[in-house]
Chimera marker file (.cmm) of the C-alpha trace (Angstrom):
<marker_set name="trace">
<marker id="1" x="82.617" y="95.070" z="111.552" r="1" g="1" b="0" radius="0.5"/>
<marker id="2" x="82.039" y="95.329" z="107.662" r="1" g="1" b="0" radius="0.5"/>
<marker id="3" x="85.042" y="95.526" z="106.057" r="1" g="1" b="0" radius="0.5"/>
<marker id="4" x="83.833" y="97.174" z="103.459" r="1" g="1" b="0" radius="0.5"/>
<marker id="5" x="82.436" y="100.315" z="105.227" r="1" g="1" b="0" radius="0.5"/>
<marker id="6" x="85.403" y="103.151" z="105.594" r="1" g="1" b="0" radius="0.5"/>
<marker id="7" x="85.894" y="105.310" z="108.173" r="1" g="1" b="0" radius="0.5"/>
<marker id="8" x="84.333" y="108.145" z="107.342" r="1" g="1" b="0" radius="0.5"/>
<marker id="9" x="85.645" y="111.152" z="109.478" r="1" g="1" b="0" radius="0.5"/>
<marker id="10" x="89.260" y="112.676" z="110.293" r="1" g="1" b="0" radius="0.5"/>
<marker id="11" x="91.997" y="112.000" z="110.117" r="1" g="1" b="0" radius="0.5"/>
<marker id="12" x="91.174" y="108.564" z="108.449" r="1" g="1" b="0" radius="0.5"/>
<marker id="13" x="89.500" y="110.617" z="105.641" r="1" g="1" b="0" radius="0.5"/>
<marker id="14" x="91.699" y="113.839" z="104.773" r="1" g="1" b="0" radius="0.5"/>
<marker id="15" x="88.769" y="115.707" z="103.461" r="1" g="1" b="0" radius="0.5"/>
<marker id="16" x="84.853" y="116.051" z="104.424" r="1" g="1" b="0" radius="0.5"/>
<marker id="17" x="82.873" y="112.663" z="103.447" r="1" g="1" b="0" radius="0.5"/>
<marker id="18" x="80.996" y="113.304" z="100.595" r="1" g="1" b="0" radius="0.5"/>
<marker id="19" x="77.191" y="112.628" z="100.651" r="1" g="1" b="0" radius="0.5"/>
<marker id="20" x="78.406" y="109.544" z="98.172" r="1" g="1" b="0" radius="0.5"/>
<marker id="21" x="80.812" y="108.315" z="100.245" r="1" g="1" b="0" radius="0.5"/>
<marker id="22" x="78.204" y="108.750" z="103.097" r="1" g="1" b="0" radius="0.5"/>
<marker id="23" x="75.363" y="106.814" z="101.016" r="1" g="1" b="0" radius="0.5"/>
<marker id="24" x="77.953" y="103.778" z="100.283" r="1" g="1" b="0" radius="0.5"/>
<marker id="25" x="78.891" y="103.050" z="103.253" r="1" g="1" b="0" radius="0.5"/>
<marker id="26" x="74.925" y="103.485" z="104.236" r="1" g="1" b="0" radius="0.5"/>
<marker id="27" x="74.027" y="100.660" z="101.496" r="1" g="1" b="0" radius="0.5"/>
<marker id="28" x="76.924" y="98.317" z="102.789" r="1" g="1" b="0" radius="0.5"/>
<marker id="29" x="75.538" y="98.551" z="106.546" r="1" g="1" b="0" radius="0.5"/>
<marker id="30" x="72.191" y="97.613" z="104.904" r="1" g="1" b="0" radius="0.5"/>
<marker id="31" x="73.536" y="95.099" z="103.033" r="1" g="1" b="0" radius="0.5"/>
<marker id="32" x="75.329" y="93.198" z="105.895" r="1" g="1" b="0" radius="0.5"/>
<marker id="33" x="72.278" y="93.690" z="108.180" r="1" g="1" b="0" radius="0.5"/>
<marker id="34" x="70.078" y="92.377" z="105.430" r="1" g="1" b="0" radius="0.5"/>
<marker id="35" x="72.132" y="89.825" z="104.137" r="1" g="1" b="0" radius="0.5"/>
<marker id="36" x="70.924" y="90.849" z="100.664" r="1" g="1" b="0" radius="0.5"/>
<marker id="37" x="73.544" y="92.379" z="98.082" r="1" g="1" b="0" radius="0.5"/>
<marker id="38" x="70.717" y="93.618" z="95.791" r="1" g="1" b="0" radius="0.5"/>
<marker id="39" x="66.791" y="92.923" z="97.362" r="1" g="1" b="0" radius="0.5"/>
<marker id="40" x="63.908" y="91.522" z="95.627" r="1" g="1" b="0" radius="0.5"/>
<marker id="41" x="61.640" y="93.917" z="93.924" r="1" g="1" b="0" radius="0.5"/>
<marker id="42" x="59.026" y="93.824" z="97.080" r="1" g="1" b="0" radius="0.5"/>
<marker id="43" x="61.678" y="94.600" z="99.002" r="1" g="1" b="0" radius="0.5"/>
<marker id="44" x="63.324" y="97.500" z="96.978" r="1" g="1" b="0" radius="0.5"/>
<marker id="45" x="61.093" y="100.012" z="98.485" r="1" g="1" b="0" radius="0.5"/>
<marker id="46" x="61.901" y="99.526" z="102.209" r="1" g="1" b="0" radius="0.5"/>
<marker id="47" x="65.915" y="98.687" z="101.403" r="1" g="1" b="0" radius="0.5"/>
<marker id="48" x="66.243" y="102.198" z="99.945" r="1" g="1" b="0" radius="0.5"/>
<marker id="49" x="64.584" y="104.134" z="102.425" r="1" g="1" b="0" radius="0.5"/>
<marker id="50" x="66.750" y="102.099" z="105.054" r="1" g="1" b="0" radius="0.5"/>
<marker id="51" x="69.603" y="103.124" z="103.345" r="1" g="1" b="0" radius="0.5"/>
<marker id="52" x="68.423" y="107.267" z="103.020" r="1" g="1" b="0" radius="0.5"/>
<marker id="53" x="67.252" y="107.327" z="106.295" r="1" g="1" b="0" radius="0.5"/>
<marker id="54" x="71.173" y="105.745" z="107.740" r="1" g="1" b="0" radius="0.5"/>
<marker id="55" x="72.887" y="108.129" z="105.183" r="1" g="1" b="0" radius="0.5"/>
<marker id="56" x="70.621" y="111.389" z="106.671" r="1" g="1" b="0" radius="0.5"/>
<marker id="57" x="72.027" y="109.742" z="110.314" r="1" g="1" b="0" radius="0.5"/>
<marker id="58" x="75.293" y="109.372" z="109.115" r="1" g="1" b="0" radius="0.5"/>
<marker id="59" x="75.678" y="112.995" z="107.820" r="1" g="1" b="0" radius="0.5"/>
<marker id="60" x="74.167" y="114.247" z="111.230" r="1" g="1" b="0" radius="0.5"/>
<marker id="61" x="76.678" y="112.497" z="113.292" r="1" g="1" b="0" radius="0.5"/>
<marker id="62" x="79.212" y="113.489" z="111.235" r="1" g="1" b="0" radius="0.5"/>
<marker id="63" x="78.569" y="117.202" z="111.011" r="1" g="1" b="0" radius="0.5"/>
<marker id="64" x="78.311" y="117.095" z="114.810" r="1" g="1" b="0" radius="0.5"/>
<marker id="65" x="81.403" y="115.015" z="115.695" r="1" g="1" b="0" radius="0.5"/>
<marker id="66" x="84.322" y="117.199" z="117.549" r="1" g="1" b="0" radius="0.5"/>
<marker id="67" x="87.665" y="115.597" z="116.148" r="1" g="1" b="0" radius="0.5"/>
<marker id="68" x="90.094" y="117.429" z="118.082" r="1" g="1" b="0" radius="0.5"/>
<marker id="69" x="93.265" y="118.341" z="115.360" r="1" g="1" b="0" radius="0.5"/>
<marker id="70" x="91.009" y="117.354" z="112.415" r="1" g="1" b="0" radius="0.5"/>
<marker id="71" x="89.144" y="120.571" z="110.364" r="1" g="1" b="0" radius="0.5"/>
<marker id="72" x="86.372" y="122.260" z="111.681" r="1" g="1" b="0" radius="0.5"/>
<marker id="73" x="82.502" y="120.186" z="110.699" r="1" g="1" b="0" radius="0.5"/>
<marker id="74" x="80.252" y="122.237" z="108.762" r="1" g="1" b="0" radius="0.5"/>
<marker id="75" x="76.402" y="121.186" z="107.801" r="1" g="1" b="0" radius="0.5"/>
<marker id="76" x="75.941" y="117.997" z="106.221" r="1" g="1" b="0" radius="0.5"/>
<marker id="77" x="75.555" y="117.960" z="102.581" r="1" g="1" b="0" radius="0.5"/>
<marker id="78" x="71.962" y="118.722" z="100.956" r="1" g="1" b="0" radius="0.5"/>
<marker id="79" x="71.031" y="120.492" z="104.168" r="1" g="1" b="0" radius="0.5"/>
<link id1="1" id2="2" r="1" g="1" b="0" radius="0.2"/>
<link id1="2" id2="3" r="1" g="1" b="0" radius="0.2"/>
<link id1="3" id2="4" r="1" g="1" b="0" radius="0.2"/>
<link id1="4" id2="5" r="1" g="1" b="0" radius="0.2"/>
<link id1="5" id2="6" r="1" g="1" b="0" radius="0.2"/>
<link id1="6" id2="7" r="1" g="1" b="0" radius="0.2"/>
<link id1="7" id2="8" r="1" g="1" b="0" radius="0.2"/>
<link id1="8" id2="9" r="1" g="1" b="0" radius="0.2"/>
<link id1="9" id2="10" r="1" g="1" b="0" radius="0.2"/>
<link id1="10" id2="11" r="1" g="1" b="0" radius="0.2"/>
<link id1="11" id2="12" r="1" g="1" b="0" radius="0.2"/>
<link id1="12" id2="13" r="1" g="1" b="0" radius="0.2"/>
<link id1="13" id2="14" r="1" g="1" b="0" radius="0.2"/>
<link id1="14" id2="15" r="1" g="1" b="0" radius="0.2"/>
<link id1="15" id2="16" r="1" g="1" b="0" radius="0.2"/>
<link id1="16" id2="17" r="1" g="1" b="0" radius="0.2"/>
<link id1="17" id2="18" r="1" g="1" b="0" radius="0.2"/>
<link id1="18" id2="19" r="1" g="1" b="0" radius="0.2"/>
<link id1="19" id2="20" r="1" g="1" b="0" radius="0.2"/>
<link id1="20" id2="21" r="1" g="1" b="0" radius="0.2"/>
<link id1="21" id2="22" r="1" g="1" b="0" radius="0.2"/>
<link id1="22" id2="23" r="1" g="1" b="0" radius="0.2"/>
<link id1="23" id2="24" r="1" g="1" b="0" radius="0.2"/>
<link id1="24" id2="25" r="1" g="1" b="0" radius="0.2"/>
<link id1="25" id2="26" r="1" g="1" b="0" radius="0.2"/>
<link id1="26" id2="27" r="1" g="1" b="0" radius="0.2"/>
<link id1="27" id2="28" r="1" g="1" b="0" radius="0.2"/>
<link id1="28" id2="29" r="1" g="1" b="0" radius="0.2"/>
<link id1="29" id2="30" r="1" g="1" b="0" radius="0.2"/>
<link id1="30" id2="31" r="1" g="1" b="0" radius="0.2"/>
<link id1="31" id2="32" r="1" g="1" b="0" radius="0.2"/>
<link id1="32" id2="33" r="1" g="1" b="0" radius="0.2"/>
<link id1="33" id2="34" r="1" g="1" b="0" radius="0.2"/>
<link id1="34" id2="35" r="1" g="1" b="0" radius="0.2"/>
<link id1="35" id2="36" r="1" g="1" b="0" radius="0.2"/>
<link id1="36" id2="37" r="1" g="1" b="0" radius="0.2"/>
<link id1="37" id2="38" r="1" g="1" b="0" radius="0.2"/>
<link id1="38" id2="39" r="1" g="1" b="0" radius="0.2"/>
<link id1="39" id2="40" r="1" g="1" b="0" radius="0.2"/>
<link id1="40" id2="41" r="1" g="1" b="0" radius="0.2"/>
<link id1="41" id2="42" r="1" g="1" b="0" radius="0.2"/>
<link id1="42" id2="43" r="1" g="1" b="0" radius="0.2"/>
<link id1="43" id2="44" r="1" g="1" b="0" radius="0.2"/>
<link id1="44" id2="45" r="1" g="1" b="0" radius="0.2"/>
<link id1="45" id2="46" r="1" g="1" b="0" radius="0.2"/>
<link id1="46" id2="47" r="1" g="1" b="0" radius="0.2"/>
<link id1="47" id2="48" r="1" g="1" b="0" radius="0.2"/>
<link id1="48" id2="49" r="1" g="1" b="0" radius="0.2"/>
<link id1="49" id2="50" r="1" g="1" b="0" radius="0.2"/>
<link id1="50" id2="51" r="1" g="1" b="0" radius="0.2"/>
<link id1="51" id2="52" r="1" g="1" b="0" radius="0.2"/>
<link id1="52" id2="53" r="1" g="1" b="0" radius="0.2"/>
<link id1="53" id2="54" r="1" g="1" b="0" radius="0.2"/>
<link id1="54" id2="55" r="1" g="1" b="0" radius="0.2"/>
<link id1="55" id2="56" r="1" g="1" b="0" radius="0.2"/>
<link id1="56" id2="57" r="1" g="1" b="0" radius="0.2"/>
<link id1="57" id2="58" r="1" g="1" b="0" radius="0.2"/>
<link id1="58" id2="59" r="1" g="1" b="0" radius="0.2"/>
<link id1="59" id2="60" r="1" g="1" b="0" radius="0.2"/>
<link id1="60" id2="61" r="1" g="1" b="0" radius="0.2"/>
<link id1="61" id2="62" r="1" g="1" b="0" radius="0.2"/>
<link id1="62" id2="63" r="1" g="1" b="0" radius="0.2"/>
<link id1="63" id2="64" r="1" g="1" b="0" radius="0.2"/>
<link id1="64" id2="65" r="1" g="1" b="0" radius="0.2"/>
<link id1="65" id2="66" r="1" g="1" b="0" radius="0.2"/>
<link id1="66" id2="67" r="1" g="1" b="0" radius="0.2"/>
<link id1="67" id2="68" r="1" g="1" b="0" radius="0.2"/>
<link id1="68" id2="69" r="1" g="1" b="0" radius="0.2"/>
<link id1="69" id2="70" r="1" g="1" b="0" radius="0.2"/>
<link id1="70" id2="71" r="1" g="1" b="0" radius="0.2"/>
<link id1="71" id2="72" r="1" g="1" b="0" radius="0.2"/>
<link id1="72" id2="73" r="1" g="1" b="0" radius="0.2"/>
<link id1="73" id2="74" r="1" g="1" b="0" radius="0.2"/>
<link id1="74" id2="75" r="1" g="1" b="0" radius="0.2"/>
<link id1="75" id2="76" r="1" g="1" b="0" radius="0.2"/>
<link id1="76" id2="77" r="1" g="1" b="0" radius="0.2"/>
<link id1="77" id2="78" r="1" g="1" b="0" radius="0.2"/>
<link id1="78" id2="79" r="1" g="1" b="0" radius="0.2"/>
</marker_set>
């Protein structure tokens, strides 16, 4: 596991992940799947929308989770 990638969801996280928080630990999983800290500019395209479309997924689960003793989910952010 990425070290680098926080648990984003109760009670590790007192509050709701924000849709930054969300989109950092998105780049980091592309970034250790890659193996590229920063991609070469004819890669840039496809990094970024790897990195949107695991940040939309990561929102999703999130808002759908059930953590029992942790505050209610509401709709992920920008939905």
């Amino acid at each position: 596991m990425c070290r680098s990638i926080k648990t984003l969801r109760p009670p590790a996280l007192p509050e709701e992940a924000t849709e930054d928080e969300i989109t950092a630990a998105a780049l980091q999983y592309v970034r250790k799947v890659s193996g590229f800290r920063a991609p070469a500019a004819h890669n840039r395209e496809v990094f970024d929308r790897a990195v949107a479309e695991i940040a939309e997924s990561t929102a999703r689960l999130l808002a759908g989770l059930d953590v029992r003793g942790g505050p209610a989910r509401r709709e992920p952010a920008g939905r």
